[in-house]
N, C-alpha and C positions, 0 to 999 in steps of 0.2 A: 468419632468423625471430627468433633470439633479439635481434637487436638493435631488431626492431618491437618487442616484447613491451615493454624496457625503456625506449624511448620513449613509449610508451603511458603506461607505468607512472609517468614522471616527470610527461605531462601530467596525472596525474590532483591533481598539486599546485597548479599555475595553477587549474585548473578549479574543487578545493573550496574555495580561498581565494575564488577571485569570487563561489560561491553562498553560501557564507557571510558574505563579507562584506556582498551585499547583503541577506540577506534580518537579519542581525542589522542593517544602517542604516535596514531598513525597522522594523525592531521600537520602535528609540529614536525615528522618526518620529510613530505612529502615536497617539490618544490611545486613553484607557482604561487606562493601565499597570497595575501594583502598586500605586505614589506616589495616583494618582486614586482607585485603589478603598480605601486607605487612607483617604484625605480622605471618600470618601461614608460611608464604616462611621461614623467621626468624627461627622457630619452625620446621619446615621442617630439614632445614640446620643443627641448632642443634644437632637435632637428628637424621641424618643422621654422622655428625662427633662423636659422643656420639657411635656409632653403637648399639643405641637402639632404642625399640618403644617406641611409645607415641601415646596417643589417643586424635588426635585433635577435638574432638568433644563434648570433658569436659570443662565448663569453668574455670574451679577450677585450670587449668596447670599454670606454672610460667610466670610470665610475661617477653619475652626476651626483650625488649626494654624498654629504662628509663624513664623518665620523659621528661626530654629534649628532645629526640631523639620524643618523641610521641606529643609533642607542636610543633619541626619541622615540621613533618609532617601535623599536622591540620593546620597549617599557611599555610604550600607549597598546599596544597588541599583548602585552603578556607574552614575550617571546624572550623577557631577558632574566629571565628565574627557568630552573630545571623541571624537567617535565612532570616529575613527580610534585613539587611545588605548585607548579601553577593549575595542577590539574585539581589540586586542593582548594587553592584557592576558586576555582570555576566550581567546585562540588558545591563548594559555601554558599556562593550567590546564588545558585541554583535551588537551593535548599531553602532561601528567603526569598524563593519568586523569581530574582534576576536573572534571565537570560542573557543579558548581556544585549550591546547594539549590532548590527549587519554592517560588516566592511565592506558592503557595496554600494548599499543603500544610507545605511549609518540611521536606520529606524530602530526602536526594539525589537528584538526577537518577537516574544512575546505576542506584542502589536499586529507583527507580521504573518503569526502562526495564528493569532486570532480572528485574523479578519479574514482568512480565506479557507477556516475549518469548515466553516456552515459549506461550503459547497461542496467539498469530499464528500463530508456527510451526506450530504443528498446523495451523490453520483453511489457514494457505497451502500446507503441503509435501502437504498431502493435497486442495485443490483442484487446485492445479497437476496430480498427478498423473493425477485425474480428467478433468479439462482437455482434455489432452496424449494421455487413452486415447480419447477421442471424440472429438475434430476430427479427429487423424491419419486414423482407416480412415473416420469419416463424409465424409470429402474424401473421401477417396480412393473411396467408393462412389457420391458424387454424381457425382464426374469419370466414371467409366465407365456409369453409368445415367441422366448428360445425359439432361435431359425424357422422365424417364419419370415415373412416379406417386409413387415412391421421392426421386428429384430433387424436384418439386415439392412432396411432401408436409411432406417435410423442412425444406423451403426456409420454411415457413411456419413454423414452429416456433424457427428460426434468424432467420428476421427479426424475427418475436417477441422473442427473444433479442435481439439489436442494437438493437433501438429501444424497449426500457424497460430502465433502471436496475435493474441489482440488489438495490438498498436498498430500492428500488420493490417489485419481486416479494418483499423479506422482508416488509415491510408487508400485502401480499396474503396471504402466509403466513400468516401471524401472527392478522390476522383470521380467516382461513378455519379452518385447521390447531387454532390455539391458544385463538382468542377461542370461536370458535361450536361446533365439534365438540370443542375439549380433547381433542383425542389429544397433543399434543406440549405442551411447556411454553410459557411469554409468556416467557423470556430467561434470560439465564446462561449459564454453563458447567457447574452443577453444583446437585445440590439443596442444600436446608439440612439435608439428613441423610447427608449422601454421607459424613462422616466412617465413621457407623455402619455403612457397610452393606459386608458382605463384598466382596473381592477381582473377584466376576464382575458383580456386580451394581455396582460401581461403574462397570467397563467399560460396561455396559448402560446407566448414569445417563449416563454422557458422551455414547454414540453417539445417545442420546435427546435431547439438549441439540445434539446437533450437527447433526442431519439438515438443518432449515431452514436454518440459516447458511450450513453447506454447499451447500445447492442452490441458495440466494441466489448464492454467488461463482461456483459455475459458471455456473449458466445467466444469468448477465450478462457472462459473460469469452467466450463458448466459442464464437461469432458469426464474429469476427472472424479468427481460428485455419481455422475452419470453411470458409470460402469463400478463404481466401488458400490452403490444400491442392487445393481443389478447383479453383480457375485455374492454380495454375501446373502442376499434376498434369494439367489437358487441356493446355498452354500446351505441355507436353513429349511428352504423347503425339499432338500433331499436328507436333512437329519433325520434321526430315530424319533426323535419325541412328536415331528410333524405326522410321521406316516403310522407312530401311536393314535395318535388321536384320529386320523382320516378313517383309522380301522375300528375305531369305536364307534363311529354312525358320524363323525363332524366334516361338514363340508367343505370343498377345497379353496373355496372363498372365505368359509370362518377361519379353517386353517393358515389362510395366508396373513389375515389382518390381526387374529387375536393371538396368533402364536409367532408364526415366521416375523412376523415384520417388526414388530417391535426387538427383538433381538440385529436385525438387520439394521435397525437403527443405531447401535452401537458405535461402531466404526465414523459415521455421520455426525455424532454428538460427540466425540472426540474430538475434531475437526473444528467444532462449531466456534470456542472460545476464541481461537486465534486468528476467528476473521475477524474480531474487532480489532484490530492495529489496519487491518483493509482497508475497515469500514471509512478511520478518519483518513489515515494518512494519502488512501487514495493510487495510484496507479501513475507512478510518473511518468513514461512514455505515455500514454492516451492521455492524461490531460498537456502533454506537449503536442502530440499531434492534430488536438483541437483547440491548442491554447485556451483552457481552459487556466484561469485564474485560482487554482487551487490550493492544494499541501503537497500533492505529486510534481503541478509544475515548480515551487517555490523550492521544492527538495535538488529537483534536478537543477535547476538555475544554479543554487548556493551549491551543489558540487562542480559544475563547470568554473563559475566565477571564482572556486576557493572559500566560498562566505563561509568560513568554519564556524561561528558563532550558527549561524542558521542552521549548518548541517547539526551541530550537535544538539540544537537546539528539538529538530524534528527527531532525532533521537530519542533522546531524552523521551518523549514525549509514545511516541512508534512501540521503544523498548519496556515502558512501565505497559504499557496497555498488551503486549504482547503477551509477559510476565503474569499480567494479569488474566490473560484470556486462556492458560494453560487450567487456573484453577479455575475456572466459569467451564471448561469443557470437563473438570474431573466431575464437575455438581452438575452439568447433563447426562456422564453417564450413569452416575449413580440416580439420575430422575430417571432415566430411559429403564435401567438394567438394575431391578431392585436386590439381586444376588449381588452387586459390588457392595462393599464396606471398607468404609478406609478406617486402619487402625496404625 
């Protein structure tokens, strides 16, 4: 086992040089960078002291910047070395820490990626766990009360669930909950008085700031969980080994918990390692829908604005823990399903 483990381990080297090297060659591909959105502010400006228009959407307008001034610029961006160069060179800093600064903001990476983790983390290590409490026994009660009113009631509820977006149902929220009754806030994570306000009552600001968010990520995750417990949870209690043992005197309740279900966990604990990239990175539509201050809004921003430092940055970061969470689900199922052996 230990020598799977350390194979694993080594491919996760191959694997994050390819993701990142393509998605950093799609970045110098693409237009809109920094350099462009430089040149329109220019052209902006211009034409705002000019006090006329201009249609920035021709490419055919003058060029405001010289020669020089646009060599600066690809040098200061890393735009004037080939992609495979400069992607070396980004590996290197990356490698000592450096993230490199935001061409939006022009903060550290880093800084940026650091001061809005803790709130993913909340939003994800407490959906997850909410997640993980309701799929597991709701499988497990659809499997055994198969078409009854409980099954199908449920089942509506869950399809529901599967077939609209979570970002979706905050929207729904949001109008309902926040716009037209005002019981919950329209977004954040906190008020503009949270400073002031005592120790319980800030608790109370938070969980009041959190409720929608929160029932956004579940009841868009919680679908899929749902009915993979509930088939393989019948899938086991119609094998040969269940209906051995029910025939040897063991009841359909020992049956279910000391035989069926743990194998029914398998599937589950496969799954499980590659919710941590969720957990941080967080859900970018829902925290844009509640503007929330997170790792999902700050991903989606730096892909609108171009901030390729950022985007690669929450990469970087998304792709090792991703990498990593393949092998934390190989070591739940060999906890779950002690017939696995990795050799």
């Amino acid at each position: 086992m230990q020598t799977y483990f350390i194979r694993r381990l080594l491919l996760i080297i191959p694997t994050f040089l390819g993701i990142t090297l393509l998605v950093f060659t799609i970045t110098r591909l693409v237009p809109g960078g920094p350099i462009e959105r430089i040149i329109m502010q220019v052209q902006q400006m211009n034409a705002a002291e000019r006090g006329s228009r201009i249609n920035f959407t021709k490419t055919n307008q003058s060029q405001p910047l010289s020669d020089d001034q646009l060599n600066q610029l690809k040098k200061y961006y890393g735009f004037d070395k080939p992609i495979f160069v400069s992607y070396f060179i980004w590996l290197g800093k990356i490698l000592t820490g450096d993230f490199g600064n935001s061409t939006r903001y022009y903060d550290p990476v880093l800084t940026m990626i650091v001061e809005r983790m803790p709130i993913s983390l909340y939003f994800g290590f407490f959906s997850l766990i909410i997640i993980y409490s309701i799929c597991i026994p709701l499988g497990i009660i659809k499997a055994i009360k198969h078409k009854t009113i409980i099954d199908n009631s449920t089942s509506v509820i869950v399809f529901i669930g599967y077939a609209i977006p979570g970002w979706v149902i905050g929207i729904l929220l949001l109008l309902l909950f926040a716009a037209k009754f005002e019981i919950f806030p329209l977004g954040g994570f906190t008020s503009d008085n949270f400073f002031d306000l005592n120790f319980f009552h800030k608790i109370l600001d938070i969980l009041w700031h959190t409720a929608l968010p929160l029932f956004s990520y579940v009841f868009g995750s919680f679908a899929v969980l749902t009915f993979l417990m509930k088939n393989t949870l019948m899938d086991n209690l119609a094998s040969d080994f269940v209906r051995t043992a029910m025939s040897k005197g063991l009841t359909f309740k020992s049956a279910i918990f000391k035989h069926a279900l743990r194998n029914s966990l398998i599937p589950i604990a496969t799954g499980f390692g590659n919710n941590i990239s969720i957990i941080l990175t967080g859900s970018f539509l829902i925290e844009t829908v509640f503007n929330i201050n997170g790792m999902g809004l700050l991903g989606y921003e730096s892909i609108v604005d171009r901030d390729y430092p950022v985007v690669m940055g929450i990469l970087v970061i998304s792709s090792l823990l991703f990498l990593t969470g393949n092998i934390l689900s190989d070591i739940c199922v060999a906890i779950v399903d002690p017939r696995v052996q990795f050799k």
